[in-house]
DRENDODREN-347561 format. One line per 3 residues: number of its first residue (from 1); their letters; for each residue x, y, z of N, C-alpha, C, O. Coordinates in Angstrom, 2 decimals, padded with zeros to 5 digits, m for minus. Layout:
N
NUM) a) X Y Z X Y Z X Y Z X Y Z; ...
% end
This chain:
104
1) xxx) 000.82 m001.18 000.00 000.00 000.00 000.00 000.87 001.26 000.00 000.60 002.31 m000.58; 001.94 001.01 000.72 002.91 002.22 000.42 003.28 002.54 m000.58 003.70 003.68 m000.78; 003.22 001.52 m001.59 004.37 002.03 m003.05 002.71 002.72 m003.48 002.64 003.94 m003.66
4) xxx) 001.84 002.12 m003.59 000.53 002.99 m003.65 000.39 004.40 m003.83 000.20 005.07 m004.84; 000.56 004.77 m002.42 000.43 006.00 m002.01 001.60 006.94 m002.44 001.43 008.16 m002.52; 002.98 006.25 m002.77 004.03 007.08 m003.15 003.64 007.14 m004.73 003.66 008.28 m005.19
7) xxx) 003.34 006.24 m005.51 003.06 006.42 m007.04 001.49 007.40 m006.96 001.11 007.83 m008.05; 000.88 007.64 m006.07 000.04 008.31 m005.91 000.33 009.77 m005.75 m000.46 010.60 m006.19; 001.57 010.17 m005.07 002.18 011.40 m004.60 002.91 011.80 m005.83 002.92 013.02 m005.99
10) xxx) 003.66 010.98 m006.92 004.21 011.06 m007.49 003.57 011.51 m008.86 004.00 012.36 m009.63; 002.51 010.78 m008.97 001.35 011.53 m010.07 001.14 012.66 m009.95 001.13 013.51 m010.85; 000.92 012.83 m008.71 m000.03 014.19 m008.61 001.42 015.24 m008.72 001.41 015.94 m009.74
13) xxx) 002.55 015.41 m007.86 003.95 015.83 m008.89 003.69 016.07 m009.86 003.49 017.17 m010.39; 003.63 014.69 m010.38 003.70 015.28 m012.15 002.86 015.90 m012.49 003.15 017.02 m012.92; 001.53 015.51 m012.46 001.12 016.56 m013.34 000.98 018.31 m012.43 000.65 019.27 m013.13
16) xxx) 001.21 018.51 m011.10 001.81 019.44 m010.98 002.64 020.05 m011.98 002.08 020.73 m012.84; 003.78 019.93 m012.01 004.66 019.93 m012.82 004.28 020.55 m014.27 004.58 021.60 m014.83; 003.44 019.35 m014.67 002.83 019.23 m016.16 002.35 020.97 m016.08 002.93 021.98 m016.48
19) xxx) 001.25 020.79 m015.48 000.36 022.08 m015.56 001.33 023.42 m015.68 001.27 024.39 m016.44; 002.13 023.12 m014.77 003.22 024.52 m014.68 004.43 024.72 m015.87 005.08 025.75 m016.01; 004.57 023.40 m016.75 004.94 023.44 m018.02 003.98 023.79 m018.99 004.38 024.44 m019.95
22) xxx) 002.92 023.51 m018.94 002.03 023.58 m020.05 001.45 024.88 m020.06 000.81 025.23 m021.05; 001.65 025.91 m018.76 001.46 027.18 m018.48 002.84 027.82 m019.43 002.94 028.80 m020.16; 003.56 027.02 m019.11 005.06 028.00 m019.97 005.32 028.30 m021.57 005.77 029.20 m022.28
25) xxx) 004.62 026.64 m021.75 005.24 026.31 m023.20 003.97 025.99 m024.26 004.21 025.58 m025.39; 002.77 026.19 m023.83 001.69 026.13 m024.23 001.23 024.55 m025.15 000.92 024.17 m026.28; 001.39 024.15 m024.05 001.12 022.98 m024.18 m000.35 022.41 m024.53 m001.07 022.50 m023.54
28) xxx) m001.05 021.84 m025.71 m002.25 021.33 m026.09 m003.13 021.51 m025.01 m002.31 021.63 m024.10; m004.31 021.62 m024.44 m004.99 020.76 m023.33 m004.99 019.44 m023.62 m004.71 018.70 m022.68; m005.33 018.77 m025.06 m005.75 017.25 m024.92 m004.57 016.72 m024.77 m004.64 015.50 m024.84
31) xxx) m003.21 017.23 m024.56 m002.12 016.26 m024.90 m002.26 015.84 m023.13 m002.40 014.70 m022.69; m002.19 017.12 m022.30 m002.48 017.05 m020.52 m003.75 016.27 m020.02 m003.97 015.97 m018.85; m004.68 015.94 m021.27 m005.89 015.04 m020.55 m005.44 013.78 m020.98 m005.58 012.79 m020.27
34) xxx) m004.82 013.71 m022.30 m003.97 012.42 m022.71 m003.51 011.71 m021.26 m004.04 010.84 m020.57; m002.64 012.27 m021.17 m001.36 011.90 m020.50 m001.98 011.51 m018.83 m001.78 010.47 m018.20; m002.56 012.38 m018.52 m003.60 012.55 m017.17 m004.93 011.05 m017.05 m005.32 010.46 m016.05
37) xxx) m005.28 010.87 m018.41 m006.13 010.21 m018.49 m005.55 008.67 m018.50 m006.26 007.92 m017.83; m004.23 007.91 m019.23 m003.13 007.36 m019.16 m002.88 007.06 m017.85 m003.20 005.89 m017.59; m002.48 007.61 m017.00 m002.03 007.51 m015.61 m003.08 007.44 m014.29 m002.81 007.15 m013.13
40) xxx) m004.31 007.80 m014.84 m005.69 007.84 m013.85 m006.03 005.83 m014.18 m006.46 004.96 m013.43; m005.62 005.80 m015.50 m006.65 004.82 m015.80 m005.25 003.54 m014.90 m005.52 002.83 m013.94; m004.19 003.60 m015.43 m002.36 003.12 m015.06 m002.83 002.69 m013.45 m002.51 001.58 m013.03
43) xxx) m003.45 003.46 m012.77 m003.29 003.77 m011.20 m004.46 003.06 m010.94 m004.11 001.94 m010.57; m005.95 003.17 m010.95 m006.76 002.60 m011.34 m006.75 001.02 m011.16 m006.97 000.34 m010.15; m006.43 000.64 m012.48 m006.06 m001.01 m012.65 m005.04 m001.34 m011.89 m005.19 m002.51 m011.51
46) xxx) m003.92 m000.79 m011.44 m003.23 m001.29 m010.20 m003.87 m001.61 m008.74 m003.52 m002.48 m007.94; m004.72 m000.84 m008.65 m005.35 m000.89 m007.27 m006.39 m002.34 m007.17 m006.57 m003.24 m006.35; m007.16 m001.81 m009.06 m008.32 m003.27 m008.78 m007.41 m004.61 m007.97 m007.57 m005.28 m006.95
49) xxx) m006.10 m004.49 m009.41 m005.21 m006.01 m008.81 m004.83 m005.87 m007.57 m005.07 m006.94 m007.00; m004.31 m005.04 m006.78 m004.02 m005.28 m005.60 m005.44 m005.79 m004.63 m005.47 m006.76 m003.87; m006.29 m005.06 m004.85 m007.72 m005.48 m003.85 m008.12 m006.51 m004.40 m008.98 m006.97 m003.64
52) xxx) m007.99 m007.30 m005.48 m008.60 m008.51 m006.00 m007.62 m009.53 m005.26 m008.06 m010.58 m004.80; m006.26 m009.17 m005.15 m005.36 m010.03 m004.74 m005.43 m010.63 m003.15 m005.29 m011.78 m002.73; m005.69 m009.37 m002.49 m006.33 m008.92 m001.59 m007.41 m010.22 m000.60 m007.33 m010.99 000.35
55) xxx) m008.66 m009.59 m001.98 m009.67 m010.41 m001.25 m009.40 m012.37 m001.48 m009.60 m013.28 m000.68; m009.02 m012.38 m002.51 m008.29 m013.67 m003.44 m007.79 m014.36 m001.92 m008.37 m015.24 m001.29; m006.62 m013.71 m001.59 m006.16 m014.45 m000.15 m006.64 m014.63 000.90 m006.42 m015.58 001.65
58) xxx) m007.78 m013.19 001.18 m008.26 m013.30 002.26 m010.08 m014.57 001.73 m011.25 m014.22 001.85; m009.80 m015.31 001.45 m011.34 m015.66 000.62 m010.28 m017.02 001.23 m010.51 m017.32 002.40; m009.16 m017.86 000.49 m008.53 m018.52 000.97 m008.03 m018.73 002.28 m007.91 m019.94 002.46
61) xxx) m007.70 m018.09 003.24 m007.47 m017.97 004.15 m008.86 m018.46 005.07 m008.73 m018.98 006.19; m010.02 m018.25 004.52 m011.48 m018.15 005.71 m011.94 m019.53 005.08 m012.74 m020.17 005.77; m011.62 m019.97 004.10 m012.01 m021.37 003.07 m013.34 m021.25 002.36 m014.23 m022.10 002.31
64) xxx) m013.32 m019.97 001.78 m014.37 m020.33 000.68 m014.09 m020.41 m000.23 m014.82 m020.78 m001.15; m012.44 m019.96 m000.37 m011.69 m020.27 m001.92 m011.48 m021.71 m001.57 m011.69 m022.11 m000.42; m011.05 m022.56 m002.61 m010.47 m023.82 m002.94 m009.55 m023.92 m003.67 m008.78 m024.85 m003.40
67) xxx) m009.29 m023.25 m004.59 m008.95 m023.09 m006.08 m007.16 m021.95 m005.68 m006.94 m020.78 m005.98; m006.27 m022.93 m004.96 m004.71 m022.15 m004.78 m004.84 m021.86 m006.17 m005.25 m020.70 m006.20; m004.72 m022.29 m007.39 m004.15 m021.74 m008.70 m004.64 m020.64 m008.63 m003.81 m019.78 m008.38
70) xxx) m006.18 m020.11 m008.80 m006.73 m018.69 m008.72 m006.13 m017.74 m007.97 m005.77 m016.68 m008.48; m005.93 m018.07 m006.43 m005.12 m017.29 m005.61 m003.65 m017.04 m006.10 m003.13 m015.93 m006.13; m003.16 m018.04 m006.42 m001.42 m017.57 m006.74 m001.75 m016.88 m008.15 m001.41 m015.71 m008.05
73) xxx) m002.30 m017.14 m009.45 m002.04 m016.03 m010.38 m002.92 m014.44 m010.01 m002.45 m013.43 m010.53; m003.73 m014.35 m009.43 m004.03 m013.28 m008.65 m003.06 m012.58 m007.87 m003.20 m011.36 m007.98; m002.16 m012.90 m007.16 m001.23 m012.22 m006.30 000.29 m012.11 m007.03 001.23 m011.38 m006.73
76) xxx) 000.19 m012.97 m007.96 001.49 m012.70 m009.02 001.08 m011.96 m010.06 001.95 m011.42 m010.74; m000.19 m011.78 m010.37 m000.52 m010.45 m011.27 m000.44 m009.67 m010.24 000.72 m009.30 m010.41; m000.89 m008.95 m008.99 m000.97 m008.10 m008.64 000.66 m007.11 m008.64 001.05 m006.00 m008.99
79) xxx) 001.46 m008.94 m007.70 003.10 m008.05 m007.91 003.47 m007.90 m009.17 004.52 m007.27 m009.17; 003.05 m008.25 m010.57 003.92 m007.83 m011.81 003.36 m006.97 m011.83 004.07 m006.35 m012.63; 002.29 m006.06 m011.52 001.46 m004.77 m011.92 002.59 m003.50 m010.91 003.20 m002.45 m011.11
82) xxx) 002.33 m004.46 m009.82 003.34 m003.38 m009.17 004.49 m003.38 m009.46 004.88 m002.22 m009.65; 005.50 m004.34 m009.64 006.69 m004.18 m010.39 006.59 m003.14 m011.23 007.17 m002.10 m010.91; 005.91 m003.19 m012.31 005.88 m002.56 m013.24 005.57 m000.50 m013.32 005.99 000.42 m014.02
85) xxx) 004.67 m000.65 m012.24 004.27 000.80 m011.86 005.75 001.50 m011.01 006.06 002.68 m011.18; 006.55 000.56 m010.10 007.62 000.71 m009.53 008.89 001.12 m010.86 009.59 002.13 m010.99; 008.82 000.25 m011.43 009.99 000.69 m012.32 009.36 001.69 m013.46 010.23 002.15 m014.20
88) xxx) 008.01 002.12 m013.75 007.79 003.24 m014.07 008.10 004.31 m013.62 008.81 005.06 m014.30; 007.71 004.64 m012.52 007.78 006.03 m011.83 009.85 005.82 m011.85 010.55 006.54 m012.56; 010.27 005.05 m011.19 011.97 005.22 m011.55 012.43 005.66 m012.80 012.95 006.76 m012.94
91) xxx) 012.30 005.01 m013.54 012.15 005.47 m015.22 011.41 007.16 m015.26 011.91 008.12 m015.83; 010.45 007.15 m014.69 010.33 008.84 m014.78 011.08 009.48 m014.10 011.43 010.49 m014.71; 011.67 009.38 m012.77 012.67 010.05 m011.82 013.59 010.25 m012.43 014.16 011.34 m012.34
94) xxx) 014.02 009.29 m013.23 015.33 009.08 m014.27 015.30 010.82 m014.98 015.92 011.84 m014.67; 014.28 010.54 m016.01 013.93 011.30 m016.87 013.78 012.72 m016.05 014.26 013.71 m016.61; 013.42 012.82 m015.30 013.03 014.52 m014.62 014.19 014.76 m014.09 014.42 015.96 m013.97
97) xxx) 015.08 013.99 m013.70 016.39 014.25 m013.02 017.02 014.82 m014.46 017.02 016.03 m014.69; 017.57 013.80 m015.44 017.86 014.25 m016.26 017.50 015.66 m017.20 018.39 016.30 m017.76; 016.12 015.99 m017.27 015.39 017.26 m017.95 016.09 018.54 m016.72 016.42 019.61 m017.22
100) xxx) 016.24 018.39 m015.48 016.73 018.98 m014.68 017.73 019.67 m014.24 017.94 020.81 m013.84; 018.45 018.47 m014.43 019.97 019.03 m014.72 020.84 019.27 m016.20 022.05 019.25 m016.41; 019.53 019.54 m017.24 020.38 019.94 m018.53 020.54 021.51 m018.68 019.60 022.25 m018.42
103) xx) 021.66 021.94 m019.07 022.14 023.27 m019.31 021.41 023.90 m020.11 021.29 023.23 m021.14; 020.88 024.80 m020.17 020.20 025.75 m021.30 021.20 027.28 m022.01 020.70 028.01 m022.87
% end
């Protein structure tokens, strides 16, 4: 739930950010609902998998699941979703570090 809430903090950054670029450089609106809409939906489907994963174990755990296969690809989708959102936002840190420290 923590990496959650930090890819949660980290969105909202960006498009901070975004807005205060797109104030500078006149940036489209649809390219900022693009991009906004991308990352609402990104964040979104991470959460379903985590709460599906969630209930998946806790359903197993009380025995109304039966079915371990359901539970284990449920909780191994949930961690490749998060993997994946994890090495996103790094991959963007990357990138803003870099846009950051270039000379003009």
């Amino acid at each position: 739930m923590a990496e959650i809430n930090a890819l949660n903090q980290l969105y909202s950054n960006a498009l901070t950010q975004l807005n205060g670029a797109s104030q500078k450089a006149e940036l489209p609106k649809e390219d900022t609902d693009a991009f906004n809409n991308v990352l609402s939906n990104a964040l979104q489907s991470l959460e379903q998998k985590q709460a599906e994963s969630t209930q998946a174990v806790e359903s197993l755990v009380d025995g109304t699941a039966d079915d371990l296969h359901t539970v284990m690809m449920k909780t191994t989708e949930a961690q490749i979703s998060l993997d994946v959102a994890v090495q996103f936002r790094n991959r963007a840190l990357e990138a803003y570090n870099e846009i950051k420290n270039m000379q003009f």
